[in-house]
C-alpha positions as CSV (number, residue, x, y, z in Angstrom):
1,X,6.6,5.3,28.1
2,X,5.3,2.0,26.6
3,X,4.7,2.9,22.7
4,X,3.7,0.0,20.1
5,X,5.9,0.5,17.2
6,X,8.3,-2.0,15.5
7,X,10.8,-3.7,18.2
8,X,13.9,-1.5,16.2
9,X,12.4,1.6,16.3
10,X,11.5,0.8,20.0
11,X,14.9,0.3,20.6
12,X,16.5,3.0,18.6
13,X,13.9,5.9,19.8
14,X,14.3,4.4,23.1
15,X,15.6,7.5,24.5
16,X,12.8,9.9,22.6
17,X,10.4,7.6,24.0
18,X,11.6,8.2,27.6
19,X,11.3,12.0,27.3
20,X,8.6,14.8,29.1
21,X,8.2,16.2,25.6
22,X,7.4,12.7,24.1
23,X,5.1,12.1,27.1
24,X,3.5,15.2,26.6
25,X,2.9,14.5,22.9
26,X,1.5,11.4,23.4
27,X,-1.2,13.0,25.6
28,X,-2.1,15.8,23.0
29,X,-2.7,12.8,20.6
30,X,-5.0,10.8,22.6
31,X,-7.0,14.1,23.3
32,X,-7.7,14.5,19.6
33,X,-8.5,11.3,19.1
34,X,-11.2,11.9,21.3
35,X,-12.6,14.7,20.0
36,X,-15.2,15.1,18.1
37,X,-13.4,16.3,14.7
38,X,-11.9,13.1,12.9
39,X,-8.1,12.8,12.7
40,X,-6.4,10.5,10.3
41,X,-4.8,8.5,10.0
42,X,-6.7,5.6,12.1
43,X,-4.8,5.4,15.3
44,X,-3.4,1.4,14.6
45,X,-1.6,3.7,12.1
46,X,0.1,6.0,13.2
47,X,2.9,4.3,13.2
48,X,2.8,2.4,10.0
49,X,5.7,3.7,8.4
50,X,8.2,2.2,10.9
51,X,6.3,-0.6,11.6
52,X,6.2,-1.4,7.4
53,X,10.1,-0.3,7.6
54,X,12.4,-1.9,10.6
55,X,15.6,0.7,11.3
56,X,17.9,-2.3,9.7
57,X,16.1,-2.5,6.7
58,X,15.6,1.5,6.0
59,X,17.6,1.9,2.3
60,X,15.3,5.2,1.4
61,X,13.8,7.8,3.3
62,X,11.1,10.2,1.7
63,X,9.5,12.7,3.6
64,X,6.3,14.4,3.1
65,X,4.3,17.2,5.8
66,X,1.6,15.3,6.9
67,X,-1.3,12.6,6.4
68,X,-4.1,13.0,3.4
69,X,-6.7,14.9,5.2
70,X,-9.4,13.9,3.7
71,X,-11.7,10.9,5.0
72,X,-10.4,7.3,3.8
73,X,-7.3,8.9,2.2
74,X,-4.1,8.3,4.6
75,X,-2.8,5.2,6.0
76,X,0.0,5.9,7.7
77,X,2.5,6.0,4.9
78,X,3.2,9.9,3.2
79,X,1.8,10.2,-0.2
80,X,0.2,6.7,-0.2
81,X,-2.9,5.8,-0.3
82,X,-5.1,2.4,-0.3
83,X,-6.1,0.4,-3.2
84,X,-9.2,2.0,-4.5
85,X,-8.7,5.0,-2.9
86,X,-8.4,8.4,-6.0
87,X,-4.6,9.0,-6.0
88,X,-4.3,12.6,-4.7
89,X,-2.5,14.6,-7.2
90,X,0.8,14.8,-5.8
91,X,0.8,10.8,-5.7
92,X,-0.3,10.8,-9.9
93,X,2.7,13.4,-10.4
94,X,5.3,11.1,-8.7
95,X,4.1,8.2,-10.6
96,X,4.4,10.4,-13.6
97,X,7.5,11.2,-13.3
98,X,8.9,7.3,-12.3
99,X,6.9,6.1,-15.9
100,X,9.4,9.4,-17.2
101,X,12.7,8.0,-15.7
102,X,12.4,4.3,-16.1
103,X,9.3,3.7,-18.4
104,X,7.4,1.7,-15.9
105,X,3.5,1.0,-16.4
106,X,1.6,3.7,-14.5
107,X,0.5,1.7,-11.5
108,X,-3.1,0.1,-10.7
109,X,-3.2,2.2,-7.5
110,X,-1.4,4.3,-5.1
111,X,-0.9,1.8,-2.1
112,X,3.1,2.5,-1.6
113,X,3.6,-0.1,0.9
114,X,5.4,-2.0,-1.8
115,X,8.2,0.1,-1.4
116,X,8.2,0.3,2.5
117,X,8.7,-3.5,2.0
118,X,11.7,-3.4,-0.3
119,X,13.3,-0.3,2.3
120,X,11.3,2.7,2.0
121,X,10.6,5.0,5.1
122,X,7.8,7.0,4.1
123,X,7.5,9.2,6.9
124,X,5.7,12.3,6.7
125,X,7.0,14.9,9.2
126,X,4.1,15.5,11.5
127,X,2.1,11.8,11.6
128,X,-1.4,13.0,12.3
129,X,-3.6,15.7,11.3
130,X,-7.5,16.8,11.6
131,X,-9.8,16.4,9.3
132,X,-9.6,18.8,6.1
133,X,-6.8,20.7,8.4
134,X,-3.4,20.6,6.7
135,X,-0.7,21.1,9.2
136,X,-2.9,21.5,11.7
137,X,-0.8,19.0,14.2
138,X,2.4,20.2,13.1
139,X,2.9,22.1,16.4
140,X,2.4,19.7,18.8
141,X,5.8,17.7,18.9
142,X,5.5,15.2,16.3
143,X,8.1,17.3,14.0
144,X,10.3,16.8,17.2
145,X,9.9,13.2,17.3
146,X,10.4,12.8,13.1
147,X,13.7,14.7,13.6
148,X,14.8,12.5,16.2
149,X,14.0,9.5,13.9
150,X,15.9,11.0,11.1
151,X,18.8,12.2,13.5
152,X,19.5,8.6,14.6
153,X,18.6,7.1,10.8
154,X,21.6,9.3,9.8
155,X,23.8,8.5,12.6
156,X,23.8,4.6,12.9
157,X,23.4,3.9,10.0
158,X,25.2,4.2,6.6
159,X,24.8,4.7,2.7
160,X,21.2,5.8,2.9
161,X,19.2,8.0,-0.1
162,X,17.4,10.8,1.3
163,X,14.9,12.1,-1.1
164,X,13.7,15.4,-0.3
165,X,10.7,17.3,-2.2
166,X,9.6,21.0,-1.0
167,X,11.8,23.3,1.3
168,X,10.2,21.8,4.8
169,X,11.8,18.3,3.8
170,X,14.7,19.9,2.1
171,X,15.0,21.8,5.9
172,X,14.8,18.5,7.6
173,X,17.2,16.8,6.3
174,X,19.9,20.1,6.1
175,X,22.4,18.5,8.9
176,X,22.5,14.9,6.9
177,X,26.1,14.1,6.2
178,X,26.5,13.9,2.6
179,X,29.8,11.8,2.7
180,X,27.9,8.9,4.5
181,X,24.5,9.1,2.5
182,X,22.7,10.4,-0.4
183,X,20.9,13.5,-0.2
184,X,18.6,14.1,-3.0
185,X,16.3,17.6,-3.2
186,X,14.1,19.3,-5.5
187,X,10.9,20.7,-5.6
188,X,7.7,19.1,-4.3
189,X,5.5,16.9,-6.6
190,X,2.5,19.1,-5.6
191,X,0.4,20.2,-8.8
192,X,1.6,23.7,-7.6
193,X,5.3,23.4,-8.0
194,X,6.2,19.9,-9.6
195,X,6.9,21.7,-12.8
196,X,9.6,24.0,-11.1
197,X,11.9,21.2,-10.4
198,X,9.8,18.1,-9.4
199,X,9.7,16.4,-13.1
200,X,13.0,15.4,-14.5
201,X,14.5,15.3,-10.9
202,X,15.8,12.0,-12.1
203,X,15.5,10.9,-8.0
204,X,14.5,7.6,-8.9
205,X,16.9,6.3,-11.3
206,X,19.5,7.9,-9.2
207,X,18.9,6.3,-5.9
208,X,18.6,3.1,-7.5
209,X,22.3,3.8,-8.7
210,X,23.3,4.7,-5.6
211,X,21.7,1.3,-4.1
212,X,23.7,-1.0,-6.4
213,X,27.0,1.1,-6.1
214,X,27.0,0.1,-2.3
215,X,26.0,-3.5,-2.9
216,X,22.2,-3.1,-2.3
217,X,19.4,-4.1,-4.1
218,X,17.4,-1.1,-6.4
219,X,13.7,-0.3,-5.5
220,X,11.6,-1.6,-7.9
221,X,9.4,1.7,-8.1
């Protein structure tokens, strides 16, 4: 099926694209768009992460579960959220621990597409949700359709950092080659477990090693 998403992604999902199951997906979307509970993000962004982050360009890949579901929170890009939107607390805990690793300024607000710009997929695992209903799309195929998109990330492509946060990311990412790319883990920056693992990770500062090791450019977090 005809899906508007960057012309790389097009290409490189092509065959997910072609599929009953993505089809059938697709479908289940539109229905709950129509519907009279909200779901977020706005449709023009669903997609956002790939469109902010052509396949040739991806250099990082955090995952999260799914969009902010709360009104005017998600955008399309996991854990970000507009300028002059509250950072959610899981957002304030990852800058906290960046301004820990590499004494950067605590940022003016939480709009990540910065870093999809410099190379960052920011791809949460299921890409819609309903209103005030965590997870509540996560069994309709889109977790499918994220592997995929991992699955091929991994396979074309070469010296990429993974950063994983939480066991369903850490679960996502478990057939990633570690010879090829960088497979970074811990726990989640969620108020609820970011002090078992989360702060002093050290993820930043050690993907940005990894970058310049293989002759790429650092993320400037």
């Amino acid at each position: 099926m005809d899906v508007r998403i960057n012309s790389e992604w097009k290409t490189a999902l092509a065959d997910t694209f072609a599929t009953e199951w993505f089809a059938e997906l697709a479908a289940s979307v539109r229905k709950e768009y129509a519907g009279t509970t909200p779901v977020y993000p706005p449709a023009p962004e669903i997609f956002a992460a790939f469109d902010s982050c052509p396949f040739s360009k991806v250099k990082v890949v955090i995952i999260g579960q799914d969009p902010y579901h709360g009104p005017g929170q998600a955008n399309g890009l996991c854990f970000s959220v507009r300028p002059g939107v509250r950072m959610p607390p899981s957002l304030v805990n990852i800058f906290k621990e960046i301004s820990s690793e590499t004494g950067a300024p605590f940022p003016a607000d939480g709009d990540l597409s910065r870093w999809a710009r410099q190379g960052v997929l920011l791809l949460n695992s299921s890409l819609t949700v309903r209103e005030h209903q965590p997870k509540s799309h996560s069994s309709i195929g889109w977790e499918r359709f994220t592997d995929a998109a991992v699955h091929r990330l991994a396979e074309q492509r070469d010296g990429i950092v993974f950063m994983l946060w939480g066991s369903d990311a850490i679960r996502k990412g478990a057939f990633i080659d570690r010879k090829r790319h960088l497979v970074l883990t811990s726990a989640h920056p969620s108020p609820l477990s970011a002090y078992r693992g989360f702060f002093g990770n050290g993820h930043f500062t050690a993907a940005n090693r990894w970058l310049i090791d293989h002759g790429t450019d650092p993320i400037v977090w």
